[in-house]
BAKOLVO-582684 format. One line per 10 residues: number of its first residue (from 0); their letters; for each residue x negated, y negated, z of N, C-alpha, C. Coordinates in nm, 3 decimals, always signed. Each point is the difference from the previous one (the first is absolute). Layout:
<sites>
NUM> A> X/Y/Z/X/Y/Z/X/Y/Z ~ ...
</sites>
This chain:
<sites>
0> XXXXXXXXXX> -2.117/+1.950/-1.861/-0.005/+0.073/+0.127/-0.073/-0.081/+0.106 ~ -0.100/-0.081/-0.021/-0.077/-0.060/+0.085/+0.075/-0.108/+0.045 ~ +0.072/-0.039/-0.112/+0.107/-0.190/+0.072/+0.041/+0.060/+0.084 ~ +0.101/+0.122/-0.027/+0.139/+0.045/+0.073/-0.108/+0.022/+0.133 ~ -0.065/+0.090/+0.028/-0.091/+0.018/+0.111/-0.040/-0.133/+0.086 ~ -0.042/-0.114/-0.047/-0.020/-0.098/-0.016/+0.096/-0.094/+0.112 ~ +0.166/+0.012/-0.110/+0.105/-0.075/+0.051/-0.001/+0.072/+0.162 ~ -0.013/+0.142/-0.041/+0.079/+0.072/+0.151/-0.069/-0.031/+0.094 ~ -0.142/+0.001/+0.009/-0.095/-0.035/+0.106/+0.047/-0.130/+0.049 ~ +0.021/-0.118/-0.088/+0.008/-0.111/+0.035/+0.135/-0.008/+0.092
10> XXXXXXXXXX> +0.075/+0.075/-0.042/+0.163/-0.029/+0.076/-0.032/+0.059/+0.159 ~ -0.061/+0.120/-0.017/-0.007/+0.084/+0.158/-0.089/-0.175/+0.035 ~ -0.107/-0.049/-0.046/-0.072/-0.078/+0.077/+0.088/-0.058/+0.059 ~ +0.084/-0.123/-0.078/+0.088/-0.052/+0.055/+0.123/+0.003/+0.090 ~ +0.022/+0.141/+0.007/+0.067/+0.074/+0.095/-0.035/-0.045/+0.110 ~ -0.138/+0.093/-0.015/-0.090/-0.034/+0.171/+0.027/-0.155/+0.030 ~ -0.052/-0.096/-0.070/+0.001/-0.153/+0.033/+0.073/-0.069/+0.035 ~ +0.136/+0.058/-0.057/+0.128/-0.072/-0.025/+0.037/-0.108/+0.105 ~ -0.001/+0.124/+0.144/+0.037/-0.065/+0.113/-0.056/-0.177/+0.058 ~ -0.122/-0.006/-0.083/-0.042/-0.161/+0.026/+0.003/-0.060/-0.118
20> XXXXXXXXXX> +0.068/+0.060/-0.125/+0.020/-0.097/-0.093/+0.158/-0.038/-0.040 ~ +0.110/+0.077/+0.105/+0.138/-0.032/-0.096/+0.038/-0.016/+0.152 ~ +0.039/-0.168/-0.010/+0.017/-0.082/+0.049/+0.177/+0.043/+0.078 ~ +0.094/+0.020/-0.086/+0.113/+0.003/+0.026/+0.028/+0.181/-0.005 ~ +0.095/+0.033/+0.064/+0.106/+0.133/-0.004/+0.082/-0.016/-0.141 ~ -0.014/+0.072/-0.097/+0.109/-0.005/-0.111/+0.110/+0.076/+0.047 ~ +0.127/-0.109/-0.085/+0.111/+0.076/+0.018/+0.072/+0.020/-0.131 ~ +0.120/+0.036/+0.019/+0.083/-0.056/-0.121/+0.133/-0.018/+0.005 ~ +0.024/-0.068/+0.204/+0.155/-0.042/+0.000/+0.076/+0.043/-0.064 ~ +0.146/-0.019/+0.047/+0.105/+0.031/+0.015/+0.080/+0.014/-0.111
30> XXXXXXXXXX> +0.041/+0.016/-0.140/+0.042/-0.037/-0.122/+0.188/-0.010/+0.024 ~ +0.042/+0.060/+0.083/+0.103/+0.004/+0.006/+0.115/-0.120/+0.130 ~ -0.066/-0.039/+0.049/-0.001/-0.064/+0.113/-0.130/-0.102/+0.080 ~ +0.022/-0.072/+0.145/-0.072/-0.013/+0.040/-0.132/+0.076/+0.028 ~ -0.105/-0.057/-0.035/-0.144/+0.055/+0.062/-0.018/-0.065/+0.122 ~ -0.004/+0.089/+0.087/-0.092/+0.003/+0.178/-0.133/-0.026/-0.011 ~ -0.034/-0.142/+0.021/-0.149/-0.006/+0.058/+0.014/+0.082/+0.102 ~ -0.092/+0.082/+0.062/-0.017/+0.045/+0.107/-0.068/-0.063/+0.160 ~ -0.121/-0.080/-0.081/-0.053/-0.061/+0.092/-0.035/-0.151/-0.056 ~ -0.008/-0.118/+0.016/+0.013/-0.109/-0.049/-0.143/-0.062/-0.028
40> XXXXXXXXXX> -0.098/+0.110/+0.080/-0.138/-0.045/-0.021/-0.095/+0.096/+0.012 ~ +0.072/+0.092/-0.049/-0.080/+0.103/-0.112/-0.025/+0.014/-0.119 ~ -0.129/-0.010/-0.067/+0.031/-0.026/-0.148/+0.039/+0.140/-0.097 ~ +0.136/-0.078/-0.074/+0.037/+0.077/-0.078/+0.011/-0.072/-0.164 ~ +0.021/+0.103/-0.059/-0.025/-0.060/-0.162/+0.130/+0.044/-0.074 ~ +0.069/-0.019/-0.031/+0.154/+0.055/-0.087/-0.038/-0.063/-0.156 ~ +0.002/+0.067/-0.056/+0.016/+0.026/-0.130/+0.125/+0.020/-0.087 ~ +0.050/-0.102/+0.003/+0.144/-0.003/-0.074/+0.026/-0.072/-0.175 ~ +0.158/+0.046/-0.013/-0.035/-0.059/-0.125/+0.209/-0.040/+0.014 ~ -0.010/-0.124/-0.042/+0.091/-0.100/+0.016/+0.061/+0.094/-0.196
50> XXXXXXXXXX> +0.173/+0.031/-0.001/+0.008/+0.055/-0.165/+0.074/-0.070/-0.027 ~ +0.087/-0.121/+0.036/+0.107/-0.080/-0.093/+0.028/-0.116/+0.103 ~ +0.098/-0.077/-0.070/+0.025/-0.088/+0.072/+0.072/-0.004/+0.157 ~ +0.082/+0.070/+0.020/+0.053/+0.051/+0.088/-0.108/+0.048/+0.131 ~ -0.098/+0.005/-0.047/-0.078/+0.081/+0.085/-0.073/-0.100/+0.155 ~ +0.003/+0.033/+0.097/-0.001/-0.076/+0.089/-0.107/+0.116/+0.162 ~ -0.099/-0.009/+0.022/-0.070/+0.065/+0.096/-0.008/-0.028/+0.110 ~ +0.103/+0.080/+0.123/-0.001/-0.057/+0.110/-0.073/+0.099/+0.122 ~ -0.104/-0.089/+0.067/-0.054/+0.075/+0.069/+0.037/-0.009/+0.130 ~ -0.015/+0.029/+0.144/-0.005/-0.028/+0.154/-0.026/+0.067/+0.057
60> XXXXXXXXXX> -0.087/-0.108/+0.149/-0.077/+0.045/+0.095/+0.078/-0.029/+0.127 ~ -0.042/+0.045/+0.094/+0.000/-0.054/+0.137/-0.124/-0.101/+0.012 ~ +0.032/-0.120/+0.068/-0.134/-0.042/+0.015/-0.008/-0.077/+0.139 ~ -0.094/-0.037/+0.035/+0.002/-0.040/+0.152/-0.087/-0.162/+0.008 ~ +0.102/-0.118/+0.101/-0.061/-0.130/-0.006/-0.123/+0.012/+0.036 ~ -0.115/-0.071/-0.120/-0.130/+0.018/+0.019/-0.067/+0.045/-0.101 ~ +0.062/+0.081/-0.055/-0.087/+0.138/-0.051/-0.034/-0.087/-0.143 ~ -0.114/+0.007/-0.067/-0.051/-0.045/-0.099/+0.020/+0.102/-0.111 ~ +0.101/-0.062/-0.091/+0.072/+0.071/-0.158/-0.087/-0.061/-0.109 ~ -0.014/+0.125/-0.087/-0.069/-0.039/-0.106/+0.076/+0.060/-0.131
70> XXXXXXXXXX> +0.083/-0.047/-0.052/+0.011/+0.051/-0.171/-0.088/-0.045/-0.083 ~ -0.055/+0.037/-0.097/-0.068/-0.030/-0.169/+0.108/+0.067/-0.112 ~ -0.002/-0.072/-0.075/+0.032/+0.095/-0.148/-0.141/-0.037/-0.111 ~ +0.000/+0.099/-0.061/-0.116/+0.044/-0.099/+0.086/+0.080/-0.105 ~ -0.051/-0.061/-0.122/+0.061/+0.038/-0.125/-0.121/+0.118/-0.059 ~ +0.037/+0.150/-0.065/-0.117/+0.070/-0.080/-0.035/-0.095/-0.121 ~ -0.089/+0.024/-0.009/-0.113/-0.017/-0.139/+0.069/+0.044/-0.118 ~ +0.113/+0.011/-0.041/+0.048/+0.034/-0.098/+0.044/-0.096/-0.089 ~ -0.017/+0.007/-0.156/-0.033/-0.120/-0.093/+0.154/-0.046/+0.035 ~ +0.125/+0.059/-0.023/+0.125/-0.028/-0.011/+0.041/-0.088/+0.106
80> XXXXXXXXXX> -0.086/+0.014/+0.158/+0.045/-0.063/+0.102/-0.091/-0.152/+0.027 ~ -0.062/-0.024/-0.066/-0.116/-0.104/-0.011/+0.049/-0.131/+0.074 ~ +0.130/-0.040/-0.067/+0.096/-0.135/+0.063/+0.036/+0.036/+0.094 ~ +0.049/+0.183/+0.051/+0.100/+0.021/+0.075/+0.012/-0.076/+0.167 ~ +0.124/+0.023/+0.044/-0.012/-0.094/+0.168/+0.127/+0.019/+0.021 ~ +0.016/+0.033/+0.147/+0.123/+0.024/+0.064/+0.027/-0.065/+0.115 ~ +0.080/-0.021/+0.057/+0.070/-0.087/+0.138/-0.050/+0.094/+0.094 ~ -0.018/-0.098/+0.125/+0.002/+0.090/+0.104/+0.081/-0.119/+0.140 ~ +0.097/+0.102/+0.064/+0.039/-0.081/+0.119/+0.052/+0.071/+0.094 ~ -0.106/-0.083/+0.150/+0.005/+0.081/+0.112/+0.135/-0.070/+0.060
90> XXXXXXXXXX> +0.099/+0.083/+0.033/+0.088/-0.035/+0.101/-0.005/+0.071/+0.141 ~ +0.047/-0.121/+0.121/-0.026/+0.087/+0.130/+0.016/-0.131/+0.094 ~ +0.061/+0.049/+0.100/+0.025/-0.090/+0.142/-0.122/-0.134/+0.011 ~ +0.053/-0.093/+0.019/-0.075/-0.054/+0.044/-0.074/-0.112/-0.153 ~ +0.016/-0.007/-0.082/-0.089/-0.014/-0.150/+0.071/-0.119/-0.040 ~ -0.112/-0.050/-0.069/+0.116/-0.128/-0.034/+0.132/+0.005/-0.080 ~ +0.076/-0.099/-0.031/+0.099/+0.005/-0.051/-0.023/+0.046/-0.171 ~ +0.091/+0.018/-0.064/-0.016/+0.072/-0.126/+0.160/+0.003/-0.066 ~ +0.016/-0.068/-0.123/+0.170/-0.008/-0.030/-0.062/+0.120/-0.114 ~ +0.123/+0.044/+0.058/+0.081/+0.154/-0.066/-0.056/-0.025/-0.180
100> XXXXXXXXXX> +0.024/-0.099/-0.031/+0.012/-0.014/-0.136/-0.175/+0.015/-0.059 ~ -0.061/+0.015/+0.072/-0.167/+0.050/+0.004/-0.052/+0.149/-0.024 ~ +0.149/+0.028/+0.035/-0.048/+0.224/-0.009/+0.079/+0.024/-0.101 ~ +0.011/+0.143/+0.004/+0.016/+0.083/-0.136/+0.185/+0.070/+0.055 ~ +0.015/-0.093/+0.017/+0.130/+0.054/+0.090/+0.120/+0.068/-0.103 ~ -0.025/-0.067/-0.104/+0.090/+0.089/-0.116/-0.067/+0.143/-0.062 ~ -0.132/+0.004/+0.020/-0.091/+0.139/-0.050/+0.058/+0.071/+0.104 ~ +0.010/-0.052/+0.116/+0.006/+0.081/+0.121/+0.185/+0.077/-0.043 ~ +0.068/-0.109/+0.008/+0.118/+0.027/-0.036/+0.075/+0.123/-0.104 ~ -0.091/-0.046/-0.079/+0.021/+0.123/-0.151/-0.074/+0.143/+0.044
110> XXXXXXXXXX> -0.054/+0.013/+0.155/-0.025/+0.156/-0.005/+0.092/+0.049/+0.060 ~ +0.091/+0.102/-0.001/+0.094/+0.074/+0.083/-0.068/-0.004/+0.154 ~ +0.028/-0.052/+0.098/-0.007/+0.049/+0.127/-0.142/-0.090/+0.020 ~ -0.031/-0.112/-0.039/-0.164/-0.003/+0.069/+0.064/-0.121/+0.036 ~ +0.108/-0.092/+0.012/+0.018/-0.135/+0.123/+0.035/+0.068/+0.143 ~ -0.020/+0.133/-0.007/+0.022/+0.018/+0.173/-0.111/+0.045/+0.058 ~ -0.096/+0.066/-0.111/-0.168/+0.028/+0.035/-0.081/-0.136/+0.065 ~ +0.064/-0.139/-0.022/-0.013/-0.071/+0.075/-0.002/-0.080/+0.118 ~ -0.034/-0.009/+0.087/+0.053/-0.042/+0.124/+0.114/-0.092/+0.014 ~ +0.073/-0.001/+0.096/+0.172/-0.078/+0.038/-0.052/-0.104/-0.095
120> XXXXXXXXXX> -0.091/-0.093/+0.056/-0.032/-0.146/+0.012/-0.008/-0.035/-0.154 ~ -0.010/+0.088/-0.082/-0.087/-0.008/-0.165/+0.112/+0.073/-0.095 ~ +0.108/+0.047/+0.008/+0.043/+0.117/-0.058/+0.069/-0.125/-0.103 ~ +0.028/-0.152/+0.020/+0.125/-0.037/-0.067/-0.128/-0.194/-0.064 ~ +0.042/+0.026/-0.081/-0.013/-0.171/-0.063/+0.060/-0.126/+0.054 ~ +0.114/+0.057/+0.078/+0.079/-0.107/+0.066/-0.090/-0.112/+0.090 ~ -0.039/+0.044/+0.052/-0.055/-0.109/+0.123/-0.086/-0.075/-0.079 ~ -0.003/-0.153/+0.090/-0.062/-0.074/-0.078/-0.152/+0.034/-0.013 ~ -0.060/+0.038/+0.131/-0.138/+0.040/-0.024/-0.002/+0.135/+0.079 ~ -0.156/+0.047/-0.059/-0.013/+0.111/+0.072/-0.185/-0.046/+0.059
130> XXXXXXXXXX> -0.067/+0.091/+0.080/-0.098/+0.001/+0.080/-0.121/+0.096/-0.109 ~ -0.059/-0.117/-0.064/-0.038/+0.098/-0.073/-0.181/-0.074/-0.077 ~ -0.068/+0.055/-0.066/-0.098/-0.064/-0.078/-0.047/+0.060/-0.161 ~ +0.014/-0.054/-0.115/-0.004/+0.028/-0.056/-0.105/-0.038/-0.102 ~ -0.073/+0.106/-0.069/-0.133/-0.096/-0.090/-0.011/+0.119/-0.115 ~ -0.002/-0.099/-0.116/-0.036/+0.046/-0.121/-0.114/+0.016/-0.035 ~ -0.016/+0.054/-0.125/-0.080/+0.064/-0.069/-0.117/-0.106/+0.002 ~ -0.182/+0.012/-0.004/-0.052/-0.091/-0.025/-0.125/+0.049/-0.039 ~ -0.081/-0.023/-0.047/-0.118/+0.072/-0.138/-0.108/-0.005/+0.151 ~ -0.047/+0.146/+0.034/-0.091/+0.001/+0.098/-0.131/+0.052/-0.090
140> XXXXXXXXXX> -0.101/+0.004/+0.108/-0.113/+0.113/-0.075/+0.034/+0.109/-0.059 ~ -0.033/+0.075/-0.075/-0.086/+0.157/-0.071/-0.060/+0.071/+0.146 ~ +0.050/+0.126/-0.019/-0.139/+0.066/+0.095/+0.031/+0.126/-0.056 ~ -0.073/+0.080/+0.017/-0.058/+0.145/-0.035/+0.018/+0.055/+0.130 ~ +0.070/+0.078/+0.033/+0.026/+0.157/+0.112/-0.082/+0.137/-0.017 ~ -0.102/+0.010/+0.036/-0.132/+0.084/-0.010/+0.043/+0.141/-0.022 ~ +0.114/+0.068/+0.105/-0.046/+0.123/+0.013/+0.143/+0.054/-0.165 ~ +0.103/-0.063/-0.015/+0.071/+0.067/-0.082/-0.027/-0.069/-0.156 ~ -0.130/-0.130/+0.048/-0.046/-0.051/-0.169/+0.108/-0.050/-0.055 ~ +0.097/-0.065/+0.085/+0.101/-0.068/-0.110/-0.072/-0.158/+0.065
150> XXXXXXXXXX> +0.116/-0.113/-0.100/-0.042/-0.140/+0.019/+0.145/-0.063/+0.036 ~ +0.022/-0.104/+0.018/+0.114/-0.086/+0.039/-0.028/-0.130/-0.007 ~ +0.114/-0.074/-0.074/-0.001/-0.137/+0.026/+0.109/-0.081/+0.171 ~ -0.091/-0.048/+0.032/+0.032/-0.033/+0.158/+0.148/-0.131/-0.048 ~ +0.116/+0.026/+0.123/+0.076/-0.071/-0.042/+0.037/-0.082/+0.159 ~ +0.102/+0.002/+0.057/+0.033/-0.128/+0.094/-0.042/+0.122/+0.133 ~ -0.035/-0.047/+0.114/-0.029/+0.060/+0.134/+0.119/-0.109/+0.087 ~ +0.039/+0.063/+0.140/+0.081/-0.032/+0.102/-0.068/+0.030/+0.078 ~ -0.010/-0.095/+0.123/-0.089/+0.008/+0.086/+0.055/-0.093/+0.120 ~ +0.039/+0.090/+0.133/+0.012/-0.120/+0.111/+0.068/+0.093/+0.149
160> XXXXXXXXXX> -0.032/-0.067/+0.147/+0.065/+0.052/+0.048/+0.137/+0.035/+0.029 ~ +0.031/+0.141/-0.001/+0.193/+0.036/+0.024/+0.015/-0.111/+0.121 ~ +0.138/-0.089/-0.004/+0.072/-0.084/+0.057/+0.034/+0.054/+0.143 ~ +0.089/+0.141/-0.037/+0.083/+0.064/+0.105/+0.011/+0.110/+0.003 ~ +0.024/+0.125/+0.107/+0.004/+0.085/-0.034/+0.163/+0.037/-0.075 ~ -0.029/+0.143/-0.103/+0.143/+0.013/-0.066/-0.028/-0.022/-0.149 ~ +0.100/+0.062/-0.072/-0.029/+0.066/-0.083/-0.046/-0.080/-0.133 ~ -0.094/+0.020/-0.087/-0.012/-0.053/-0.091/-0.024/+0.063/-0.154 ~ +0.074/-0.101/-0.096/+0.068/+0.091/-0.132/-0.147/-0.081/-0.120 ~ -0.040/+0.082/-0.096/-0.075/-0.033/-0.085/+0.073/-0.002/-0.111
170> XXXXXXXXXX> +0.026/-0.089/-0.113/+0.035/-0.009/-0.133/-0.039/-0.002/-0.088 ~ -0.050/+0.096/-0.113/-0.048/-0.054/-0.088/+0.021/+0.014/-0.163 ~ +0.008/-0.075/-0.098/+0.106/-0.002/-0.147/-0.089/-0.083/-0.087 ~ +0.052/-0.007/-0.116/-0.058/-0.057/-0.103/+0.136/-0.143/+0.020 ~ -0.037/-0.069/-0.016/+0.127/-0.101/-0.063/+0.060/+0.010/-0.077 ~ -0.065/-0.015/-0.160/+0.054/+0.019/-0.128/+0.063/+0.183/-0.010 ~ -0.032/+0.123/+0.082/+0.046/+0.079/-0.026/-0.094/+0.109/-0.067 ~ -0.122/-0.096/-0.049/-0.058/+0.115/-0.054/-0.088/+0.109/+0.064 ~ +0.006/+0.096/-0.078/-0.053/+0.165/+0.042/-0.163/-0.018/+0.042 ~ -0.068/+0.075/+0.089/-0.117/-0.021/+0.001/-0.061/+0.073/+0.145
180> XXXXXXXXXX> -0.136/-0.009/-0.020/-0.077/+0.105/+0.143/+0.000/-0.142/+0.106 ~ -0.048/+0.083/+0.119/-0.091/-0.098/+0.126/-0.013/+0.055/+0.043 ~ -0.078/-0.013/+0.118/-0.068/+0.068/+0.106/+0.020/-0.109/+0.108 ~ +0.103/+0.031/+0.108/+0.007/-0.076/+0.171/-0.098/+0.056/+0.090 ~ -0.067/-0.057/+0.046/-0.099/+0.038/+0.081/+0.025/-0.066/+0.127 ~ +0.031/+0.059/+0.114/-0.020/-0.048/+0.114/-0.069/+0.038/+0.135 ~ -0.007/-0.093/+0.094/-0.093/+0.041/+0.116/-0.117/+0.008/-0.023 ~ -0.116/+0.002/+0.083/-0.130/-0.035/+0.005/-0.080/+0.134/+0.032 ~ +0.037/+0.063/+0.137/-0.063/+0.109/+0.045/+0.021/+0.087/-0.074 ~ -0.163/+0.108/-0.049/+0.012/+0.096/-0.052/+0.026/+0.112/+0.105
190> XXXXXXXXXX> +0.081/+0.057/-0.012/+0.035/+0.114/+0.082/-0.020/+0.189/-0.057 ~ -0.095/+0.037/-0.020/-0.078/+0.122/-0.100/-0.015/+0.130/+0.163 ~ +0.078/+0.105/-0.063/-0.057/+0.080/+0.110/-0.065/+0.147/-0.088 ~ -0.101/+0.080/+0.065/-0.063/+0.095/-0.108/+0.083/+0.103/-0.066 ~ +0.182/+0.054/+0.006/+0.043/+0.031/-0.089/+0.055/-0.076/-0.084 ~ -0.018/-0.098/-0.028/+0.058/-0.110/-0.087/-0.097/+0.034/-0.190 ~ -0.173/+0.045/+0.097/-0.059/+0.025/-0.099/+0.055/+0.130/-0.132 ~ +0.072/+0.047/+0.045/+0.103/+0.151/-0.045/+0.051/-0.101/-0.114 ~ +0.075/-0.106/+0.048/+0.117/-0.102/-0.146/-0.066/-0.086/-0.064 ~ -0.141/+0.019/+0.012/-0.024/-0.105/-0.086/-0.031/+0.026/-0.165
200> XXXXXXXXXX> +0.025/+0.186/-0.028/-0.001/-0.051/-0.149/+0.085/+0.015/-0.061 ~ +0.152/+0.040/+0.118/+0.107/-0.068/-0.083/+0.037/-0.121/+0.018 ~ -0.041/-0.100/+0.091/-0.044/-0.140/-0.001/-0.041/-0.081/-0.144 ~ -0.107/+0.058/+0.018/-0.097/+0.001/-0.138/+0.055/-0.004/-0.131 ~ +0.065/+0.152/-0.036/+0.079/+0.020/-0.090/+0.125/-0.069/-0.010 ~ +0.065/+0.002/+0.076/+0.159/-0.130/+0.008/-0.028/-0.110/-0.018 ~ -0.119/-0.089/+0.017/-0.068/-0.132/-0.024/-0.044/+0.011/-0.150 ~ -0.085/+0.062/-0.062/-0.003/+0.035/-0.138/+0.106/-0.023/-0.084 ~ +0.127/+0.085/+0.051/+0.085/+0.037/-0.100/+0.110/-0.102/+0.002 ~ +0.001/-0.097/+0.109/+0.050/-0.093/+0.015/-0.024/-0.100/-0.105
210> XXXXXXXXXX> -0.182/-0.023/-0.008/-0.071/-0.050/-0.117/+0.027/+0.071/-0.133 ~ +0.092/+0.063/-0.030/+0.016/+0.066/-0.128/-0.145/+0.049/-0.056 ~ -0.090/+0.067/+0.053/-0.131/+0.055/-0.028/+0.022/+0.134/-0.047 ~ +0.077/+0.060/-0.047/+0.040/+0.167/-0.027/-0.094/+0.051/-0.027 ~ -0.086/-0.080/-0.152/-0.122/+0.053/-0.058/-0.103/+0.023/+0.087 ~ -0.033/-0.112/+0.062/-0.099/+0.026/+0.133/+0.039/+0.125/+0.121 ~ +0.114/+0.001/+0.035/+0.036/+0.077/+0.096/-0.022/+0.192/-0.080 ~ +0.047/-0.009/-0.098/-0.026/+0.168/-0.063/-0.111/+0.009/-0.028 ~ -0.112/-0.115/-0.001/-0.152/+0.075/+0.003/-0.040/+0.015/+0.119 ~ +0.065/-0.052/+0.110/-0.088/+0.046/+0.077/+0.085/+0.085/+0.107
220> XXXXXXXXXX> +0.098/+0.076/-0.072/+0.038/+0.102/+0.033/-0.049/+0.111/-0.058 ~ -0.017/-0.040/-0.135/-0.062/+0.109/-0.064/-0.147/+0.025/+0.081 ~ -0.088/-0.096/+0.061/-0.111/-0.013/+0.056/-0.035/+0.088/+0.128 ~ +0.148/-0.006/+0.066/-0.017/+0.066/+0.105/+0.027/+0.160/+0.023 ~ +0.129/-0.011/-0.106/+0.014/+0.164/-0.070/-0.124/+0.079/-0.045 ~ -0.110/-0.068/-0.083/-0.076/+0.042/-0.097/-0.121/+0.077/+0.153 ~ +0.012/-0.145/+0.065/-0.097/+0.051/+0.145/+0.015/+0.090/+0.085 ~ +0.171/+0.017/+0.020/-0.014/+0.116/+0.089/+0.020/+0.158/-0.100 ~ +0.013/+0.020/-0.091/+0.031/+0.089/-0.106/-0.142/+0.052/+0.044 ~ -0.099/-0.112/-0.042/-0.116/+0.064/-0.032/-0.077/+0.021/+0.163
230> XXXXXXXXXX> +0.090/-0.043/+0.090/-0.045/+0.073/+0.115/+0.049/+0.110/+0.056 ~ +0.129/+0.074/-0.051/+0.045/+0.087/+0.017/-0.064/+0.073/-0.090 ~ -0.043/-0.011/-0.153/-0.108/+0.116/-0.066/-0.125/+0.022/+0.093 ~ -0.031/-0.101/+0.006/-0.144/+0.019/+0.076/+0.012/+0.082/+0.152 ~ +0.090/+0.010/+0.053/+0.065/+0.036/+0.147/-0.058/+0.146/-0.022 ~ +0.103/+0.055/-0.163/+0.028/+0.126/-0.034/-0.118/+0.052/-0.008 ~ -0.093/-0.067/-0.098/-0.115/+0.062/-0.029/-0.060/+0.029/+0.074 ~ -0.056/-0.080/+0.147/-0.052/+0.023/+0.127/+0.041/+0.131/+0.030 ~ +0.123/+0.019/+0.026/+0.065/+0.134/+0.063/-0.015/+0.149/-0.062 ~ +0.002/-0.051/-0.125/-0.024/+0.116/-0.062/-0.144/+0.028/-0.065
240> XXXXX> -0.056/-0.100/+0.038/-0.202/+0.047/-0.019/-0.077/+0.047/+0.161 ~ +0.109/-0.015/+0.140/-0.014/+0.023/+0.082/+0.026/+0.141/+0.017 ~ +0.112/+0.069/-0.069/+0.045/+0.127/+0.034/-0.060/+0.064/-0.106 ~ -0.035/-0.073/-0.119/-0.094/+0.103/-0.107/-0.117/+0.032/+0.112 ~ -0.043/-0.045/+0.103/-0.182/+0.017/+0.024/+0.106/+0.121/+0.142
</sites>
């Protein structure tokens, strides 16, 4: 009774805190289609999971000449994903050259309907090059994320000013095909307004369960159940030692 008490206190703490410790907006993009960045330098966090070979993640923004873009990918802490690493490539006006034979253009191919989720310029392999930058997987730091207590191994970052204004497409795949998590993180500015504090413990909880934590997650549900149970007895008793007098 005292852990569970224990856990629950600690989560409301982190509630309160959250707002200066979680860096990015979680999401969990688009599964069926393109995902909409919304804003290109707002930080957001997508939590995806790449399931076969075929599988191919295309994101896009609007973005404007100037504007300073930031992707990362970060792999979870999970024993199975230890080697894991995925492609990432920014296409968009203006970018250097890039031959077709560099993307995932056959993953793309094998989904019903996703070579037109692409822009004119990108939809076909044909051309000799396309406008584009592309960077693989590469063994970054470890870091620890405070408020939801998970860990990550750090993998390749993109970093530079947009060329032009107009539209730009994010890619990202395994090569070999295989199944596996990541986390795209982009943009810099935290953007937190005070009902945001309302989602953060299904934030919280969707980040967990993402981490396959079940066991962890039902104690400290049970924790919070057990707390308000016993604040609704205690409520009662008040009320009714009030109307006994």
């Amino acid at each position: 009774m005292r852990r569970m008490t224990m856990l629950a206190v600690t989560l409301l703490l982190l509630l309160v805190t959250a707002q200066s410790g979680l860096a990015h907006r979680p999401e969990n993009g688009n599964p069926e289609g393109v995902t909409i960045i919304p804003d290109p330098t707002t930080s957001y966090a997508y939590y995806r999971q790449l399931s076969g070979s075929d599988t191919v993640h295309v994101y896009q923004f609007e973005g404007q000449a100037g504007t300073f873009f930031h992707a990362g990918i970060n792999i979870p802490q999970l024993d199975r994903l230890a080697d894991y690493g995925v492609s990432l490539a920014l296409l968009g006006p203006g970018l250097p050259p890039l031959a077709p034979a560099k993307l995932p253009f056959q993953q793309i191919s094998a989904r019903m309907g996703m070579p037109t989720l692409l822009p004119d310029w990108a939809r076909t392999a044909s051309q000799p090059t396309l406008s584009g930058i592309r960077v693989d997987s590469t063994p970054g730091e470890a870091f620890f994320e405070p408020f939801t207590q998970t860990r990550y191994w750090g993998r390749q970052e993109l970093e530079l000013d947009l060329p032009q204004d107009g539209s730009y497409t994010l890619l990202i795949w395994h090569e070999g095909g295989q199944p596996g998590k990541y986390v795209l993180d982009t943009g810099t500015q935290e953007v937190f307004g005070p009902g945001d504090l309302l989602q953060f413990p299904l934030w919280w909880f969707n980040t967990r369960t993402y981490f396959e934590q079940g066991p962890f997650l039902t104690t400290i549900a049970a924790a919070i159940t057990t707390l308000a149970l016993a604040g609704l007895v205690s409520a009662r008793r008040i009320h009714a030692t009030r109307r006994a007098k």
